[in-house]
C-alpha positions as CSV (number, residue, x, y, z in Angstrom):
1,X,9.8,-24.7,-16.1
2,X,8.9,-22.3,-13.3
3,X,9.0,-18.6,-14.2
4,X,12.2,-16.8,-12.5
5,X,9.6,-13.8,-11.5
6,X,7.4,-16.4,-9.7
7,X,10.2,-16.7,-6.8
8,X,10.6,-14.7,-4.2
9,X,13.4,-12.4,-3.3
10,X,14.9,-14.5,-1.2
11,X,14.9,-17.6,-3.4
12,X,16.5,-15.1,-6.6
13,X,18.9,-14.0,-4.3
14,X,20.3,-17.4,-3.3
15,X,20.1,-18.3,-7.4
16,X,21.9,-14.7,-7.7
17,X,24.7,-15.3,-5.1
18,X,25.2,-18.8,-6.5
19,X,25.9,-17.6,-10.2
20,X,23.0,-19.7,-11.5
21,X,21.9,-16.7,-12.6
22,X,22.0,-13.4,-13.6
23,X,20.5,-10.1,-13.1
24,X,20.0,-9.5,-16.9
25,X,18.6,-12.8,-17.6
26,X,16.3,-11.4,-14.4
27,X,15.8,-8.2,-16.1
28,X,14.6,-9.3,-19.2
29,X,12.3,-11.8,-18.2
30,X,10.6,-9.0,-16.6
31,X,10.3,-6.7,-19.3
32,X,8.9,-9.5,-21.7
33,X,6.3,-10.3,-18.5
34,X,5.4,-6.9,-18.6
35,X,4.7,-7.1,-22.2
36,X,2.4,-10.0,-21.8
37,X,0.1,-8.1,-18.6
38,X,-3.2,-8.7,-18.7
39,X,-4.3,-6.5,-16.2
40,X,-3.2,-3.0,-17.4
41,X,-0.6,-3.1,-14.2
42,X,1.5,-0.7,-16.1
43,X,2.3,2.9,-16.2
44,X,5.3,4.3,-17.7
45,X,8.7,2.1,-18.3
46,X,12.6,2.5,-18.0
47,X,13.6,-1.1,-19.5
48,X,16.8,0.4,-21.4
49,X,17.9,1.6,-18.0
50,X,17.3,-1.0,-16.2
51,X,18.9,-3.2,-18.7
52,X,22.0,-0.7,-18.1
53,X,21.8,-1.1,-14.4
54,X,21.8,-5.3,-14.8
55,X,24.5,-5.6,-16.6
56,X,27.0,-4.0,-14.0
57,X,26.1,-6.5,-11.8
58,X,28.5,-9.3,-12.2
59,X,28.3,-10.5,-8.3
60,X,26.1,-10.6,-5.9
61,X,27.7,-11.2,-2.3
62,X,25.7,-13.0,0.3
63,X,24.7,-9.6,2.7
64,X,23.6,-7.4,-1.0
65,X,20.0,-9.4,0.0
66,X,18.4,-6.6,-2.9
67,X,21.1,-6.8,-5.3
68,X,20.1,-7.3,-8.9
69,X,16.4,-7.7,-8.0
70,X,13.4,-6.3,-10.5
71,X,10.8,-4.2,-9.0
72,X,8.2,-1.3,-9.4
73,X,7.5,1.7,-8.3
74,X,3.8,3.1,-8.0
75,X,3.5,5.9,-9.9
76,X,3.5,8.4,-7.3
77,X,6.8,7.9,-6.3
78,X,9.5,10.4,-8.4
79,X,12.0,8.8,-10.2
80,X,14.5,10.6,-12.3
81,X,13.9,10.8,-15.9
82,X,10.8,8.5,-15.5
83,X,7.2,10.1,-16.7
84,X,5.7,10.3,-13.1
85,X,2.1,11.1,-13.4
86,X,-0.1,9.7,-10.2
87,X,-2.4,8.2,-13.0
88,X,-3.7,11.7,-13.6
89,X,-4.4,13.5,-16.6
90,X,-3.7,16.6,-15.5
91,X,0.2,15.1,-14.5
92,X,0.8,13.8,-18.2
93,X,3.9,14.4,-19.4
94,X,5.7,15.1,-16.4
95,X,9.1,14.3,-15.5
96,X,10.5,14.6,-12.4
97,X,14.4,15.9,-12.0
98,X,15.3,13.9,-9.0
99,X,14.4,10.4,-7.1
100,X,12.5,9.8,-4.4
101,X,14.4,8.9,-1.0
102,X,12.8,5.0,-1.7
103,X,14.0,4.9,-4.9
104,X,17.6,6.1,-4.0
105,X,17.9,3.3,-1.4
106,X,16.6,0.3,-3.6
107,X,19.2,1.6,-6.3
108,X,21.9,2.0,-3.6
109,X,21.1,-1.5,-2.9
110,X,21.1,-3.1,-6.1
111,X,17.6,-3.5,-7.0
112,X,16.1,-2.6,-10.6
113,X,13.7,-0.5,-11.5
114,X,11.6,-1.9,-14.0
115,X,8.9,0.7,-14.3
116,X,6.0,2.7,-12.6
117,X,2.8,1.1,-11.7
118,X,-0.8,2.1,-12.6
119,X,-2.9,3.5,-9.1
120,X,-5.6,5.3,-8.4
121,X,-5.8,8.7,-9.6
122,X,-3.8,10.8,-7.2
123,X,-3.6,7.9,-5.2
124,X,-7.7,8.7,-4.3
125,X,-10.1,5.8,-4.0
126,X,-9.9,2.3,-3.3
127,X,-10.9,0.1,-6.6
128,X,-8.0,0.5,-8.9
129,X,-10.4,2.3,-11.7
130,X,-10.2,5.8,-11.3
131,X,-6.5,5.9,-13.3
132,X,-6.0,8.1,-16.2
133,X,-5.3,4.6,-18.0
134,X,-9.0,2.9,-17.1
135,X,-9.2,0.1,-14.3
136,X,-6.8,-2.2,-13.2
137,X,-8.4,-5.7,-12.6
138,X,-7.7,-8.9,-10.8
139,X,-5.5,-11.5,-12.0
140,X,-7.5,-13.9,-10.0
141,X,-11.3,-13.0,-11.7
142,X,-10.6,-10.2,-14.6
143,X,-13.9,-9.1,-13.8
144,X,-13.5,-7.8,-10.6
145,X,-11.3,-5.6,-8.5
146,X,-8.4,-6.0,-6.9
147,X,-8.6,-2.5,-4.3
148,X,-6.5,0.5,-4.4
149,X,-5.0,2.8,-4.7
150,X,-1.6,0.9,-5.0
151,X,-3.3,-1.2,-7.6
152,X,-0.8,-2.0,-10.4
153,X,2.1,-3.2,-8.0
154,X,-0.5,-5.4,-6.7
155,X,-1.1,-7.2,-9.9
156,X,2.2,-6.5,-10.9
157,X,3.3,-8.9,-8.1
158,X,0.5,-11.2,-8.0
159,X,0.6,-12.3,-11.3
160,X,4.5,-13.1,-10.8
161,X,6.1,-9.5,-12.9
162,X,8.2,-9.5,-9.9
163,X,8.6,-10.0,-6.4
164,X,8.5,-6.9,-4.9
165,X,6.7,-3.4,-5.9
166,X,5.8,-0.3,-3.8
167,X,2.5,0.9,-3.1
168,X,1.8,3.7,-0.8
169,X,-0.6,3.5,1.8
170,X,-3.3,6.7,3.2
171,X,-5.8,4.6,4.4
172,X,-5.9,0.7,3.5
173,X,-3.7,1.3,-0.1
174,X,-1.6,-1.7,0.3
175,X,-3.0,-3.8,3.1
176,X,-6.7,-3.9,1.3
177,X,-5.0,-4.8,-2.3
178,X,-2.8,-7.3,-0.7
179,X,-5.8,-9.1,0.4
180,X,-7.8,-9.3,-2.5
181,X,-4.6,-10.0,-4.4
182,X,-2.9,-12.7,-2.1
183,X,-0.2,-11.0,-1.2
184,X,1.9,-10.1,2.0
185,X,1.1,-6.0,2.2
186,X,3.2,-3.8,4.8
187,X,2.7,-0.5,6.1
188,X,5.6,-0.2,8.7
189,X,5.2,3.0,11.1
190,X,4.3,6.5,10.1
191,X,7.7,8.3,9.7
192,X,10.0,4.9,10.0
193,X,10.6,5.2,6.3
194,X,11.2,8.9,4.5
195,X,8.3,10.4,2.4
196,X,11.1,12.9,0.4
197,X,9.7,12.2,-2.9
198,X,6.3,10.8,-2.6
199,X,3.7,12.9,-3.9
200,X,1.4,13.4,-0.9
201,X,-2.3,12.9,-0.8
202,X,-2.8,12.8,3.5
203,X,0.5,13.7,4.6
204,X,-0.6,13.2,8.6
205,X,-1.7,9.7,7.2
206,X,0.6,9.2,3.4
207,X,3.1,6.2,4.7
208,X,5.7,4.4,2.1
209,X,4.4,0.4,1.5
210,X,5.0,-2.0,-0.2
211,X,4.0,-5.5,-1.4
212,X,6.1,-8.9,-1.5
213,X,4.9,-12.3,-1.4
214,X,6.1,-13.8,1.9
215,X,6.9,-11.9,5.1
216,X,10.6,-12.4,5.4
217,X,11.3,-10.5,2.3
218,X,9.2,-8.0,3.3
219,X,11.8,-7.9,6.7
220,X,14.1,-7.6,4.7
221,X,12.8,-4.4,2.5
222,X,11.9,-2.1,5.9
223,X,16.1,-2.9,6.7
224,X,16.3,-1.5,3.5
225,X,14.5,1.1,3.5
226,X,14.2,2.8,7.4
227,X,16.1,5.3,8.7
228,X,16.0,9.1,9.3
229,X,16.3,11.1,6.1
230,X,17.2,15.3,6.0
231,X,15.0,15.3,3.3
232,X,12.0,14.6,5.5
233,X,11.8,16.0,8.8
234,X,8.2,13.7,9.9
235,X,11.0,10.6,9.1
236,X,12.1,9.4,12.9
237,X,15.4,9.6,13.9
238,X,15.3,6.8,16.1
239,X,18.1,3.8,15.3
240,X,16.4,1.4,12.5
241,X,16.8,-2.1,13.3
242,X,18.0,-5.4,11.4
243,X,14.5,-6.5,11.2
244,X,14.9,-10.0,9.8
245,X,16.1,-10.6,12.9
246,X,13.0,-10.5,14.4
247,X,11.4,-13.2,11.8
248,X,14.7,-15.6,11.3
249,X,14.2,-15.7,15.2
250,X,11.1,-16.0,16.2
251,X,11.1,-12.6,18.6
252,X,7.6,-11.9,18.7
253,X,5.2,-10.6,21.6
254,X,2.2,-12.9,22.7
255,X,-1.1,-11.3,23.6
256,X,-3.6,-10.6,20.3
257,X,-6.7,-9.2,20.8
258,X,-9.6,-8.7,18.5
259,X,-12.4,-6.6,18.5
260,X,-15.9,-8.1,19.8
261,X,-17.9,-5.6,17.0
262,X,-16.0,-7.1,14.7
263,X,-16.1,-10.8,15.2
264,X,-20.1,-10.2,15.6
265,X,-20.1,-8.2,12.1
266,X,-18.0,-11.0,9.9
267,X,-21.1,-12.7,7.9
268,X,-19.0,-14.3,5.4
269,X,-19.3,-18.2,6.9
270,X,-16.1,-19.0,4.8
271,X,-14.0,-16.0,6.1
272,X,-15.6,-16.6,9.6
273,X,-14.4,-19.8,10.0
274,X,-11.2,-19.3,8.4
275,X,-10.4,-16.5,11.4
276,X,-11.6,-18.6,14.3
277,X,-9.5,-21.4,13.0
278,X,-6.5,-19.3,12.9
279,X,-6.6,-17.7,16.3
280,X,-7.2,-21.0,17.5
281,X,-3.8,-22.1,16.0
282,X,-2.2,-19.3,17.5
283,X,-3.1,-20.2,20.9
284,X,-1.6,-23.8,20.3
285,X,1.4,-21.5,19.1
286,X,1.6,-19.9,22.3
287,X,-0.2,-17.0,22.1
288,X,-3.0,-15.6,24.5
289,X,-6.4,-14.2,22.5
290,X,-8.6,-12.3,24.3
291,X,-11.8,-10.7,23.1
292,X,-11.6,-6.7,23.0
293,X,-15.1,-4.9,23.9
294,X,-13.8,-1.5,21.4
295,X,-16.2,1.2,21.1
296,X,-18.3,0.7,18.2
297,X,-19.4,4.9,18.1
298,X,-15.7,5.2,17.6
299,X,-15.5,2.5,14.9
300,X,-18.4,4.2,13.3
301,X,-16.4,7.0,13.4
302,X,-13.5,6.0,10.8
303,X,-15.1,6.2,7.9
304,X,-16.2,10.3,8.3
305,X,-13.3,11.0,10.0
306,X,-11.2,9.5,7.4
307,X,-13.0,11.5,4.7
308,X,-13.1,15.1,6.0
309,X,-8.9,14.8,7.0
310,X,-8.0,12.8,4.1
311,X,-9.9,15.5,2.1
312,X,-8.8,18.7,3.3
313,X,-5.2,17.4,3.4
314,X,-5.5,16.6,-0.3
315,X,-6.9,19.6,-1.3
316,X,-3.8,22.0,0.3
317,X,-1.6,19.5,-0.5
318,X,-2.5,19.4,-4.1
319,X,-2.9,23.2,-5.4
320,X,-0.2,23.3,-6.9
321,X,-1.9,21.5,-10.1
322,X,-3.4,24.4,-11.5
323,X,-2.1,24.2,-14.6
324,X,0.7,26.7,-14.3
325,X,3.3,25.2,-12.2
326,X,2.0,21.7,-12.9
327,X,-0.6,20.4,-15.1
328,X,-2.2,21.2,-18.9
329,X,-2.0,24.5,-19.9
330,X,-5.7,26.5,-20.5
331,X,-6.7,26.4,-24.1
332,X,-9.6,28.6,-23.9
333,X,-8.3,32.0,-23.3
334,X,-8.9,32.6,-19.8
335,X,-8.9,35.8,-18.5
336,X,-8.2,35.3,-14.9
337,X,-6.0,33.2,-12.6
338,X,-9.2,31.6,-11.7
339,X,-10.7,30.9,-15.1
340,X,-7.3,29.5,-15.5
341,X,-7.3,27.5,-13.1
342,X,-11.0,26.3,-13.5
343,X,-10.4,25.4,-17.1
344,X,-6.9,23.3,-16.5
345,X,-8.7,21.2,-13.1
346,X,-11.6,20.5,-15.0
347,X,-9.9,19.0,-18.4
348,X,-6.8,17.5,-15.8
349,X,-9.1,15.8,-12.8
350,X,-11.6,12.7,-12.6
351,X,-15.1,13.2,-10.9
352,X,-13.9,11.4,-7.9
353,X,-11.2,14.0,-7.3
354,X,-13.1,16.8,-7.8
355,X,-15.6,15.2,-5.6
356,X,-13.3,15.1,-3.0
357,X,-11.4,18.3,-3.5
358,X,-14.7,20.4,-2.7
359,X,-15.6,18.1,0.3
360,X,-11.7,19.0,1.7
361,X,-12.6,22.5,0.6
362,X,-16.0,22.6,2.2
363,X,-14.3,21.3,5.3
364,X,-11.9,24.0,6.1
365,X,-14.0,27.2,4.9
366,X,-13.8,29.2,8.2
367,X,-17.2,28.9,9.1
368,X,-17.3,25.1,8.3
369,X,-13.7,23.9,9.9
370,X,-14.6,23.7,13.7
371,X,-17.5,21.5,13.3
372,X,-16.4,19.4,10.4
373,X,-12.0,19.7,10.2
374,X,-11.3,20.3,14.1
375,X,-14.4,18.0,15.3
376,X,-12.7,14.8,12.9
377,X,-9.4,15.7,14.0
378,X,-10.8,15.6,17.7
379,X,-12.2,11.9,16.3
380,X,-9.4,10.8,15.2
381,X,-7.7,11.5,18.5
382,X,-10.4,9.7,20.4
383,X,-9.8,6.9,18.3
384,X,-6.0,6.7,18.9
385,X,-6.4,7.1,22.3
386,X,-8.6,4.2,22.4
387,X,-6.5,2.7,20.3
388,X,-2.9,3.1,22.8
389,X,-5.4,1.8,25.6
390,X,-5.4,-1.3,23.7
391,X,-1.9,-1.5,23.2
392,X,-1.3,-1.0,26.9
393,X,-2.6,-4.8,27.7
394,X,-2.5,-6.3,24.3
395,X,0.2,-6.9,21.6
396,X,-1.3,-7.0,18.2
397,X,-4.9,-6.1,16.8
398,X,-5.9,-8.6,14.5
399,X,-8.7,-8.5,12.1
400,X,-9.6,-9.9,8.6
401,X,-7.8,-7.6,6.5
402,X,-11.2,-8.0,3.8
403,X,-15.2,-9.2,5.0
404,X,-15.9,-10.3,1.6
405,X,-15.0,-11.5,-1.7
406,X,-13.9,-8.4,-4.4
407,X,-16.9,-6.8,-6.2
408,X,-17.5,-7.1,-9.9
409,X,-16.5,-3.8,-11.5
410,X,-19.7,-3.5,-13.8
411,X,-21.4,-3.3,-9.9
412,X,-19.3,-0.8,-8.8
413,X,-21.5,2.6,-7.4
414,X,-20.0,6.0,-7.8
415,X,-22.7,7.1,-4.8
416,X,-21.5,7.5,-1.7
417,X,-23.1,5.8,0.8
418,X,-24.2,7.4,4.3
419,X,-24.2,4.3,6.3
420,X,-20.7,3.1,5.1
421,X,-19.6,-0.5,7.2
422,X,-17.0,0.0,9.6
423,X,-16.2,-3.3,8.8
424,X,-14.9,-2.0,5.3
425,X,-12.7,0.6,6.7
426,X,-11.1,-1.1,10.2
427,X,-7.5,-1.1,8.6
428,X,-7.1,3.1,8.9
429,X,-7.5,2.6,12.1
430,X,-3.6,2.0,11.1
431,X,-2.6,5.5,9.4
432,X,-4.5,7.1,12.5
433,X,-2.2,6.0,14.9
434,X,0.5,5.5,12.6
435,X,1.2,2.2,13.8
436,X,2.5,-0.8,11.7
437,X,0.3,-3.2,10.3
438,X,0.5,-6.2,8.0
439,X,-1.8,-8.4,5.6
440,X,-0.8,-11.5,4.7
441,X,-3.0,-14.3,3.0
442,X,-5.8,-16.0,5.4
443,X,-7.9,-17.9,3.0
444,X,-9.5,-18.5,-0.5
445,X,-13.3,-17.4,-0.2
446,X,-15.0,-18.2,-4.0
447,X,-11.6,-18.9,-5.5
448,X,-10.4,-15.3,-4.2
449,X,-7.7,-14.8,-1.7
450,X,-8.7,-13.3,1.3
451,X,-6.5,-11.6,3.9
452,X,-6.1,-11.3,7.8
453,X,-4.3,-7.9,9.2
454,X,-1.9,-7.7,12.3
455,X,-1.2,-3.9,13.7
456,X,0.9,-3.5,16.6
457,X,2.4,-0.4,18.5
458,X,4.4,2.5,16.7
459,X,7.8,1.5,16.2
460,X,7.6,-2.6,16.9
461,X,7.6,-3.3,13.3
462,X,10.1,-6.3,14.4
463,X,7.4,-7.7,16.2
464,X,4.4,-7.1,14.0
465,X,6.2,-9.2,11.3
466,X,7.4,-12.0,13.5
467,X,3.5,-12.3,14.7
468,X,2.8,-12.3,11.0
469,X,5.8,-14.9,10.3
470,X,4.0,-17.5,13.0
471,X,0.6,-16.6,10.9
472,X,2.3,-17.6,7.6
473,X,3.6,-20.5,9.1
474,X,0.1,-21.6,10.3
475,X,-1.9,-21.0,7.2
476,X,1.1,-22.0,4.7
477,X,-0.2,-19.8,1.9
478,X,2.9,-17.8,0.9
479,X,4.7,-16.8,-2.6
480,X,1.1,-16.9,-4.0
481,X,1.3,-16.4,-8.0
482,X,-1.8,-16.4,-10.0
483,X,-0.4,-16.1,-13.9
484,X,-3.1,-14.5,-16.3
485,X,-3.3,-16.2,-20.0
């Protein structure tokens, strides 16, 4: 018998608004999934809450689409009464006194909060292994990675705990997970969904995700979830949309482009082939493809760029962990603020965060920030403004979301390269503009999913996930489940 967790939200809530079953009996074969992980998805959990939640829902009408749904929350996103750490040591312990806007909407709405998710530490790093609670692994190949930093609700979701879970997403968070994972990964526009209650890493970047199976459900999450909140000023106050809509219908623009350098820099014959097959579908669908000639300087460029602001950001935005206001108190008698200070960062952070909190520090010393901070913040710009000259004639950007297979953890490098592959970081190109992009499943390279991304203007999420609907529909690889024995 198929697991109820293995369906999507859409198929649950027809079972739910039929009475064939109920959100307990939903609720509890989560928490006995959850039980049985295999891929240390998990941070801290609420199951007698959420069991309290369930059972007040006796009827689920046809519109309450979320209503008596499980889910997760990465474990950056404040929930009341729930252990919220950011998979950080120096975090352990605390509890935050009021929920994040997300998580007051999904509750408003019906859904259940099963528990927090495992992530990269601070939400810092792309591999899923730099958590407090070790690394987070792929239900598809145990031995290898399945990307961060939302890495928990990825295999939360892939290996059918539930059908929804929110990530976060700075640079590639959700959309690079969702590929390795085979899942449907969705960063809508910067500021279309509040931030009140996320714990920033980038905030000029930091953009609430999330991860579902299919697109339609994830339609039906951004309904959900957009809107203008007092809470968050950067949230937009333009009117949100019923965005389903734009999938049950079919509304969708026509033009895609891709870029030349990156077609020319795909080597994986698998993933190749799987790409040019699909844009050829989509021009029997209709659609116009046309080769795009984008600067390749300026997709050099991302990965520096990326660094220096992410860093800098991070390190402001984070100072508050110094052990007095948050964080492990000093055990060594410290003397000053700064021995104080010193001693709690050192016992509470990873390597890779220190790492990048002196980079973000180095960046915006006085006589460092104009030619590292301003000149990637004048980079960034470039690159959005070559970016909106592509949206003026074409639609979507679309691009495989991944260029190869997952690495092996045991061949995982802490070095940092210094001639990193555009290739591997073409999906910020997304947080730079703040524009909404999707990755859905493409193609199974080695027995491992492999995504394609779509990223259209700011603010035509409709349209980005109608493009992505017509993609699903051509590669039929939706409400993907790989279970873990």
């Amino acid at each position: 018998m198929m697991k109820l967790m293995n369906k999507s939200i859409h198929e649950l809530h027809d079972m739910l608004v039929k009475g064939e079953v109920t959100a307990s009996q939903l609720v509890e074969e989560c928490i006995d999934l959850v039980k049985e992980d295999q891929c240390n998805s998990f941070e801290a959990m609420c199951f007698e809450e959420a069991r309290k939640e369930a059972s007040k829902i006796t009827k689920v009408e046809e519109d309450e689409f979320l209503k008596g749904i499980p889910y997760f929350a990465k474990d950056n996103y404040s929930t009341k009464g729930v252990e919220t750490t950011a998979s950080s040591n120096i975090l352990n312990g605390y509890v935050p006194t009021y929920d994040a806007t997300v998580v007051t909407k999904l509750r408003r709405a019906g859904m259940i909060q099963i528990g927090h998710t495992t992530m990269d530490e601070l939400a810092m790093g792309g591999t899923g292994t730099t958590g407090h609670k070790g690394n987070t692994t792929n239900p598809y190949d145990r031995e290898r990675i399945i990307g961060g930093s939302s890495c928990g609700s990825a295999a939360a979701v892939a290996q059918g705990i539930a059908p929804f879970a929110l990530g976060s997403d700075t640079g590639d968070s959700v959309r690079k997970p969702a590929s390795h994972a085979g899942l449907v990964g969705f960063k809508p526009t910067w500021g279309r969904i509040s931030r009140f209650g996320l714990f920033p890493f980038a905030p000029s970047m930091d953009t609430i995700a999330y991860f579902t199976r299919n697109v339609l459900d994830a339609s039906f999450v951004l309904s959900t979830l957009a809107g203008h909140d007092n809470l968050d000023m950067s949230s937009s106050s333009r009117k949100k949309e019923k965005y389903q809509d734009y999938v049950l219908e079919h509304k969708t623009l026509k033009k895609v482009g891709y870029f030349k350098a990156v077609m020319d820099g795909i080597t994986d014959p698998v993933i190749k082939k799987a790409f040019v097959e699909l844009l050829e579908a989509m021009k029997k669908k209709g659609y116009e493809v046309v080769e795009y000639d984008f600067k390749e300087e300026l997709l050099d460029a991302l990965y520096p760029t990326y660094m220096i602001i992410s860093c800098a950001e991070a390190g402001s935005n984070n100072a508050n962990l110094d052990g007095i206001r948050f964080g492990p108190a000093a055990d060594n008698n410290p003397q000053t603020y700064k021995e104080y200070m010193c001693d709690c960062r050192t016992k509470g952070f990873s390597d890779l965060i220190k790492r990048r909190f002196v980079i973000g520090s180095f960046a915006l010393l006085a006589e460092n920030q104009p030619e590292m901070f301003n000149r990637a913040q004048k980079a960034r710009r470039l690159i959005v403004n070559a970016m909106n000259e592509f949206f003026d004639s074409i639609d979507f950007f679309i691009s495989p979301a991944a260029f190869s297979i997952p690495k092996k953890i045991k061949d995982l490098s802490t070095a940092w390269s210094t001639h990193p592959d555009f290739l591997d970081n073409i999906l910020t190109i997304g947080n730079f503009g703040g524009y909404p992009s999707i990755t859905l499943p493409l193609c199974f390279d080695e027995g491992m999913p492999i995504g394609v991304n779509v990223t259209g203007r700011c603010f035509e999420d409709g349209y980005v996930l109608s493009c992505a609907q017509d993609i699903e529909d051509i590669t039929k690889l939706h409400d993907l489940v790989k279970e873990v024995k």
